[in-house]
C-alpha positions, 0 to 999 in steps of 0.5 A, a space after each residue: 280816838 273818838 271811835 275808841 271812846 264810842 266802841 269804850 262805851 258800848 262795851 261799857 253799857 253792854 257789860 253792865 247790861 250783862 252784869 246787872 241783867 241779862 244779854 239782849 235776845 231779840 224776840 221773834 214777832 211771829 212766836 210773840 203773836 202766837 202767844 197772844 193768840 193761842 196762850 193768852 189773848 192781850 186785850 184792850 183791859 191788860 196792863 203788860 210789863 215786859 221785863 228786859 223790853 230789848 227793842 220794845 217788839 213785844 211792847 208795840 204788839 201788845 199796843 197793836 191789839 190795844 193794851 197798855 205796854 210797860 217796858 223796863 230795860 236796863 240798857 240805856 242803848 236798848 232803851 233809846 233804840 226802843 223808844 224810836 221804833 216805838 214813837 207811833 205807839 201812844 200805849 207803849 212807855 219804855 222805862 230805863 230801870 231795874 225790874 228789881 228796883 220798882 214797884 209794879 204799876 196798880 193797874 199791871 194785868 200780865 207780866 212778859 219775861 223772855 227766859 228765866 232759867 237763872 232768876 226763876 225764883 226770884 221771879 216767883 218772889 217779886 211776882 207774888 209780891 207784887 199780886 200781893 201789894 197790887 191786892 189782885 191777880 197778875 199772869 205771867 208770860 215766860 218765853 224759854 225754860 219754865 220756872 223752878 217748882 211752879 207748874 205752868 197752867 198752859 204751856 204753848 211752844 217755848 211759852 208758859 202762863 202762869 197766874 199769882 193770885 195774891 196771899 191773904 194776910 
């Protein structure tokens, strides 16, 4: 009885996770170092939010080269695991919410996403929003298919970089 409730639940979260985001996709550590090395360099100045932070890997390579990792995960199983593998890091904070739903911290410099193919515009949006309300510049990493009407500035693989600047009023 108790393994049906347990295997209930995660089926639960899992579907949620699914509904509300999108299904978890590891990232592979040699493809995300690349991309700090040869797309963009993350340093001990960046800011990086990673929407849909999964494990928090590419959290704990963003803090390895001295950044400040911010993960927003809506799976609290995802959010738990993350937290563990990432407890040595001091830089990396995995947050149990909805990228949708908050407010970009000020000091937010890149923004990490892994495919985009369904939620490319609404990316755009909230991202121009955001460097908008900031009053500065956010970069955009994006890991799998490009987004929609928007040339990236670089591409390297499977990554594309992408910059918001902020509108004037």
């Amino acid at each position: 009885m108790a393994w049906f409730i347990i295997t209930a639940v995660i089926v639960l979260l899992a579907g949620f996770a699914i509904f509300f985001g999108a299904p978890y996709v590891p990232s592979q550590r040699k493809y995300v170092r690349r991309a700090f090395d040869q797309l963009y360099k993350v340093t001990t100045k960046d800011v990086l939010i990673d929407v849909g932070s999964g494990d928090g890997l590419v959290l704990r390579l963003a803090a390895q080269r001295g950044a400040t990792a911010i993960g927003y995960e809506i799976n609290p199983g995802l959010v738990v695991i993350s937290r563990l593998l990432s407890l040595r890091y001091k830089k990396v904070s995995i947050q149990l919410a909805n990228f949708w739903r908050v407010e970009l911290p000020s000091a937010t410099t890149v923004v990490y996403i892994f495919g985009v193919s369904r939620d490319g515009k609404r990316f755009i949006r909230k991202l121009q929003a955001e460097a908008t309300r900031l009053g500065h510049s956010l970069t955009l990493i994006c890991y799998g298919s490009p987004l929609a009407d928007l040339k990236p500035e670089k591409t390297f693989e499977a990554y594309h970089l992408y910059t918001f600047d902020p509108l004037q009023s």
